[in-house]
Backbone as CSV, one residue per row, in Angstrom:
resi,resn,N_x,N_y,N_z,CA_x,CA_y,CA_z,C_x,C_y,C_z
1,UNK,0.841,-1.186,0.000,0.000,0.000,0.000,0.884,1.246,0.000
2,UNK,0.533,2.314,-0.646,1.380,3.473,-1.128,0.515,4.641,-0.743
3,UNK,0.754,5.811,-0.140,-0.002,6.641,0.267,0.571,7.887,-0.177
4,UNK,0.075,8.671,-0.806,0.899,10.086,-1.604,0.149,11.189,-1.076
5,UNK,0.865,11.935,-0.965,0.114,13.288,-0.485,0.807,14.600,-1.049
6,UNK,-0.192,15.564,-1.929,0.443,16.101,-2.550,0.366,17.426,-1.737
7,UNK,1.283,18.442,-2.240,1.674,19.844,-1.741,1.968,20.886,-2.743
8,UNK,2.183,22.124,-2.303,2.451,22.853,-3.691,1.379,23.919,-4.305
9,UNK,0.396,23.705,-4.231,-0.651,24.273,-5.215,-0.863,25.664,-4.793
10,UNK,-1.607,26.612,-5.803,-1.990,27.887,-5.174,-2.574,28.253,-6.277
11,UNK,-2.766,30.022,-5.967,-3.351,30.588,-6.924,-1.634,31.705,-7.234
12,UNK,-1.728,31.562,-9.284,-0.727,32.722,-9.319,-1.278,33.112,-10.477
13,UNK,-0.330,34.026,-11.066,-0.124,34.559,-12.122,0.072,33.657,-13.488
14,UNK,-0.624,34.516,-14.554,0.159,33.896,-15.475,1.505,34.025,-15.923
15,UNK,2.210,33.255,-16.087,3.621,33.436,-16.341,4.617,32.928,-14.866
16,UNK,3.957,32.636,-14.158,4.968,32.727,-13.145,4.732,31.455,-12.918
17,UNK,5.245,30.887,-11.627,6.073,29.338,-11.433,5.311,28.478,-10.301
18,UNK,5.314,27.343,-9.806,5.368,26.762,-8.823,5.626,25.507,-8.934
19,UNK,6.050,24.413,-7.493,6.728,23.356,-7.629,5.807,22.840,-6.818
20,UNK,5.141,21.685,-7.334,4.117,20.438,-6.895,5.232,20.127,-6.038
21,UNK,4.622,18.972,-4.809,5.775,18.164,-4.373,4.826,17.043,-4.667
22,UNK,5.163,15.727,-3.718,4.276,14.668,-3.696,5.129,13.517,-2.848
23,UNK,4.769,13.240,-1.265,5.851,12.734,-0.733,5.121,11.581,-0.461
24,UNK,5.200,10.158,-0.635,4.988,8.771,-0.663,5.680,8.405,0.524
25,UNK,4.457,7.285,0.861,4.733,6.311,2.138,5.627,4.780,1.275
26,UNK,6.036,4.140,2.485,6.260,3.012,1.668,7.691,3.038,1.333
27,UNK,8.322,1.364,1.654,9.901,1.250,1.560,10.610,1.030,0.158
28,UNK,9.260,0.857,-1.068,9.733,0.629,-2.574,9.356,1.542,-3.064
29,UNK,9.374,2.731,-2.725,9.008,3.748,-3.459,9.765,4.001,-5.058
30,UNK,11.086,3.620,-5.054,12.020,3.744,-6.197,11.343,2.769,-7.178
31,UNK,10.787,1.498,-6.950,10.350,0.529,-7.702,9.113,1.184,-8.663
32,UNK,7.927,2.246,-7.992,7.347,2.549,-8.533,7.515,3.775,-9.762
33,UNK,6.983,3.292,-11.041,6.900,4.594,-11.637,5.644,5.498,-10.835
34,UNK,6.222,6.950,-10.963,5.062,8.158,-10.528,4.818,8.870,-11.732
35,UNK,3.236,9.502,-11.719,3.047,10.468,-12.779,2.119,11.569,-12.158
36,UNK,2.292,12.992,-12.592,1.034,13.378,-12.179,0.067,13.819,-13.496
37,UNK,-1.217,13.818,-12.988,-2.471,13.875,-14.070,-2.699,15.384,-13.178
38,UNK,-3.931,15.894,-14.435,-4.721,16.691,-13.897,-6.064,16.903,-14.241
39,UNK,-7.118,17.672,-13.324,-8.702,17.516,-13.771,-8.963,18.980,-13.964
40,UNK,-9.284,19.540,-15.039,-10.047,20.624,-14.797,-11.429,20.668,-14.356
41,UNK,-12.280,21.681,-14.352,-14.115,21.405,-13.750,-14.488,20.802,-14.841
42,UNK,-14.886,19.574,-15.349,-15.641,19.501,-16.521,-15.318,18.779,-17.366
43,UNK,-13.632,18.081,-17.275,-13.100,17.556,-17.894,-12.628,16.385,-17.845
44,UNK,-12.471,15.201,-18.620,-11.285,14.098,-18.124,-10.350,14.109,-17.176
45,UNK,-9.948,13.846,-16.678,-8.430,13.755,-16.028,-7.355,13.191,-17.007
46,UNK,-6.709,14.040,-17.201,-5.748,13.907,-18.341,-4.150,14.023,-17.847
47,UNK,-2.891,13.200,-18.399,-1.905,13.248,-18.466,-0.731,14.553,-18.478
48,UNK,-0.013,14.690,-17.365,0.717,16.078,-17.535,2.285,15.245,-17.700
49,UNK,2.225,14.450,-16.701,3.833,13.878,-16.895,4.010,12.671,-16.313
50,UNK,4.998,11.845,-16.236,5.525,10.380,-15.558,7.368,10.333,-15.695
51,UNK,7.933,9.394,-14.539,8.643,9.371,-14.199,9.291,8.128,-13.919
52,UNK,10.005,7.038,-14.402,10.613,6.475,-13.713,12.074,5.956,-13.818
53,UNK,12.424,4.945,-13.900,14.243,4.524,-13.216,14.456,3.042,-13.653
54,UNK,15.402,2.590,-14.251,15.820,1.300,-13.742,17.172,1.462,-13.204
55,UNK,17.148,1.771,-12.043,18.504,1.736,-11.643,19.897,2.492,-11.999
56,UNK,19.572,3.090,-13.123,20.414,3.577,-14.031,20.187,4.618,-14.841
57,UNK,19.183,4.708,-15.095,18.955,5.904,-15.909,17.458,6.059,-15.691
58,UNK,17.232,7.371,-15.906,15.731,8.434,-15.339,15.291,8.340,-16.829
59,UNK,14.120,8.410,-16.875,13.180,8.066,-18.084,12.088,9.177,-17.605
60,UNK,11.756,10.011,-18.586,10.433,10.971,-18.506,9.883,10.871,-19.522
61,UNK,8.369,11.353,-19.393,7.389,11.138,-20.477,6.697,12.629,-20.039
62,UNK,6.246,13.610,-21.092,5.219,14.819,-20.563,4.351,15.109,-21.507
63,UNK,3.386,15.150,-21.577,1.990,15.856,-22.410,2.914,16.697,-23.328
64,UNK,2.058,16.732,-24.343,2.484,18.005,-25.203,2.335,19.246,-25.336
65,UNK,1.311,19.447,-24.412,0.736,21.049,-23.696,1.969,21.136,-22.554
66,UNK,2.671,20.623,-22.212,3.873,21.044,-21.277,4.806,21.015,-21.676
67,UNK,5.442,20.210,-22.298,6.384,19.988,-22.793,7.621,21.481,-22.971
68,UNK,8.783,21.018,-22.714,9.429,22.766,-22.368,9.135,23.612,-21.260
69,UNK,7.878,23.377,-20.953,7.743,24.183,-19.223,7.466,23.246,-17.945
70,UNK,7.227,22.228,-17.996,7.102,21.427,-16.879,8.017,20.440,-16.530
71,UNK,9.108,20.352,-15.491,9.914,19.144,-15.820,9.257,18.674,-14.085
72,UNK,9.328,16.895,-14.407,9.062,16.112,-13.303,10.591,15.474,-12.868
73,UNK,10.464,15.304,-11.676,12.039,14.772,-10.912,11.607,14.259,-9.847
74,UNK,12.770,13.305,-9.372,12.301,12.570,-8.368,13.330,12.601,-7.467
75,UNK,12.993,12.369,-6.143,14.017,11.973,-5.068,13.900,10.560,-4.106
76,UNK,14.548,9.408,-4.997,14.313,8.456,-4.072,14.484,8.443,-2.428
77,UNK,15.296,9.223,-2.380,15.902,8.668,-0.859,14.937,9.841,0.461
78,UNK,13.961,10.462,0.119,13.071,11.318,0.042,11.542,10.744,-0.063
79,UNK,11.446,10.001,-1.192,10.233,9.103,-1.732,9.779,10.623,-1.655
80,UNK,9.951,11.266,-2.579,9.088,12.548,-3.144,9.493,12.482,-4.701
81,UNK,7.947,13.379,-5.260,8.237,13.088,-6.942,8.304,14.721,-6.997
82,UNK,8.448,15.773,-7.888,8.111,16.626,-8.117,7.795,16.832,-9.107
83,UNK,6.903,18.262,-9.471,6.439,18.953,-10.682,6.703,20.655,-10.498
84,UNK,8.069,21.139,-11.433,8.374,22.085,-11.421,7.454,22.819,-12.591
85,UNK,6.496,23.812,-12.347,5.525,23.957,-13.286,6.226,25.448,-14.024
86,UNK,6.962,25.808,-14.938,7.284,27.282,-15.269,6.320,27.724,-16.267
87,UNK,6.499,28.872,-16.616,6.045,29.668,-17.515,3.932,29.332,-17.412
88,UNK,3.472,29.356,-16.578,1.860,28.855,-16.734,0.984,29.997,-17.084
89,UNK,0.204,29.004,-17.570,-1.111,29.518,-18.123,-2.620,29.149,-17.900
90,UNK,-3.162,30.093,-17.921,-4.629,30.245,-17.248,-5.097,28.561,-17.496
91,UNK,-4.584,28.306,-18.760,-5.470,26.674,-19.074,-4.623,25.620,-18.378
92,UNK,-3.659,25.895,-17.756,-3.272,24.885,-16.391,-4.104,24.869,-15.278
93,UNK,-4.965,25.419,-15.339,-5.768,25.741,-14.364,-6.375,24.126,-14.060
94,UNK,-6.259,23.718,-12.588,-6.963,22.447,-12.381,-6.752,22.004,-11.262
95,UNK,-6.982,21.052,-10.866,-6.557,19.937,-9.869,-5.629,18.951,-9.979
96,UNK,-4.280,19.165,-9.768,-3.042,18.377,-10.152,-3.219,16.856,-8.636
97,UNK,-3.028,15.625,-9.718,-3.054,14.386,-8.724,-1.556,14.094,-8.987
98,UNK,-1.084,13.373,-7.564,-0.094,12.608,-8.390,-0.518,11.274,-7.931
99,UNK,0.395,10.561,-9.015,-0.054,8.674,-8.853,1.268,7.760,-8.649
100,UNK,1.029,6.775,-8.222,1.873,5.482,-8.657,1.540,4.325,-9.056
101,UNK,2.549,3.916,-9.874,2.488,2.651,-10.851,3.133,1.848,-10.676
102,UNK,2.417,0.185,-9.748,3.572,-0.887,-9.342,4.701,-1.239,-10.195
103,UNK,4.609,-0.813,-11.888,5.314,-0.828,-12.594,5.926,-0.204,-13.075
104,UNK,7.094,-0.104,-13.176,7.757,0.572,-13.947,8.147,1.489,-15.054
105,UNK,6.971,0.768,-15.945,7.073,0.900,-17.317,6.420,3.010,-17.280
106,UNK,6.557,3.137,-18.376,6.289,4.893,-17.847,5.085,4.776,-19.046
107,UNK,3.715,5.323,-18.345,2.138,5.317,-18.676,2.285,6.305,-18.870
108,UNK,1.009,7.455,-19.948,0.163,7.881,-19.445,-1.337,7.500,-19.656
109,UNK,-1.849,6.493,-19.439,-2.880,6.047,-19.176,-3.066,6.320,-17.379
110,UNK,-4.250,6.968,-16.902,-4.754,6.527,-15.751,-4.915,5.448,-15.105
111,UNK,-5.746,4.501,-16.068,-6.019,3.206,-15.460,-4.890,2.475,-14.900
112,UNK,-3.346,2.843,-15.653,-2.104,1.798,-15.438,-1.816,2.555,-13.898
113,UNK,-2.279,3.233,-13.279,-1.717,4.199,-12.024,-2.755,3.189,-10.838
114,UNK,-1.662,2.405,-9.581,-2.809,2.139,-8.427,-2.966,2.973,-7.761
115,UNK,-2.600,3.908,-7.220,-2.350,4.875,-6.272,-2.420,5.789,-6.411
116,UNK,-3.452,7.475,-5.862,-3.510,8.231,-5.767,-3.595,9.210,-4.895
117,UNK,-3.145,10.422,-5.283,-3.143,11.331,-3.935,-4.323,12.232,-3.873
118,UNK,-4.379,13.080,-2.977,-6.179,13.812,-2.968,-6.442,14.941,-3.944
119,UNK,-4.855,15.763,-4.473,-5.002,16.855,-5.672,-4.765,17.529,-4.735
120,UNK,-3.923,18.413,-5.340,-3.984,19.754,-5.152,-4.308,20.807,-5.946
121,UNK,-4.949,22.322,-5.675,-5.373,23.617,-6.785,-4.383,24.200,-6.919
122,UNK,-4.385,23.976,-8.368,-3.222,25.160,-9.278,-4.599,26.037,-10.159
123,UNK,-4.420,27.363,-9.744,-5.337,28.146,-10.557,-4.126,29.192,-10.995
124,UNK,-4.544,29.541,-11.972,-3.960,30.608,-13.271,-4.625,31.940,-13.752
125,UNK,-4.422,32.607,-13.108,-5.362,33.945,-13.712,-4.907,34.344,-14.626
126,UNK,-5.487,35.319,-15.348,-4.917,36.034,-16.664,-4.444,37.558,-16.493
């Protein structure tokens, strides 16, 4: 069982920055890939980024609406994932989750994620 709890969120500006955290329970935390999704009011919950490792080398995957402004990183020894969010915009606006995946392999499908955290609000004014 994996328990995530995310941090981070607020209300800013457009253009300006903030850093999700997401700190996990649990002694295999490295084993799991993490990703975080997000929901706007109204919408799917859709794919922002994923993260994982074999031992050797860091593997990322990010949406294409982020791509260049969002990088995800991890700290095993921490069991925290992050989401450094730069340059945002009003349509980031949402409820950022983060997840984990007993596997490795790097998703962005939801369904492949067991584990979720409660969200946190990232709002974006204009």
């Amino acid at each position: 069982q994996v328990q995530l709890v995310e941090s981070g969120g607020g209300l800013v500006q457009a253009g300006d920055s903030l850093r999700l955290s997401c700190a996990a329970s649990g002694r295999t935390f490295s084993s799991y890939a993490m990703g975080w999704f997000r929901q706007a009011p109204g919408k799917e919950r859709e794919f922002v980024a994923a993260i994982t490792w074999d031992a050797i080398t860091w593997y990322t995957d990010y949406a294409d609406s982020v791509k260049g402004r969002f990088t995800i990183s991890r700290d095993n020894a921490k069991n925290t994932v992050y989401l450094q969010m730069n340059s945002l915009k009003p349509e980031d606006t949402a409820v950022y989750y983060c997840a984990a995946s007993q596997g490795r392999r790097l998703s962005a499908t939801p369904a492949d994620f067991d584990y979720w955290g409660q969200g946190t609000q990232v709002t974006v004014s204009s």
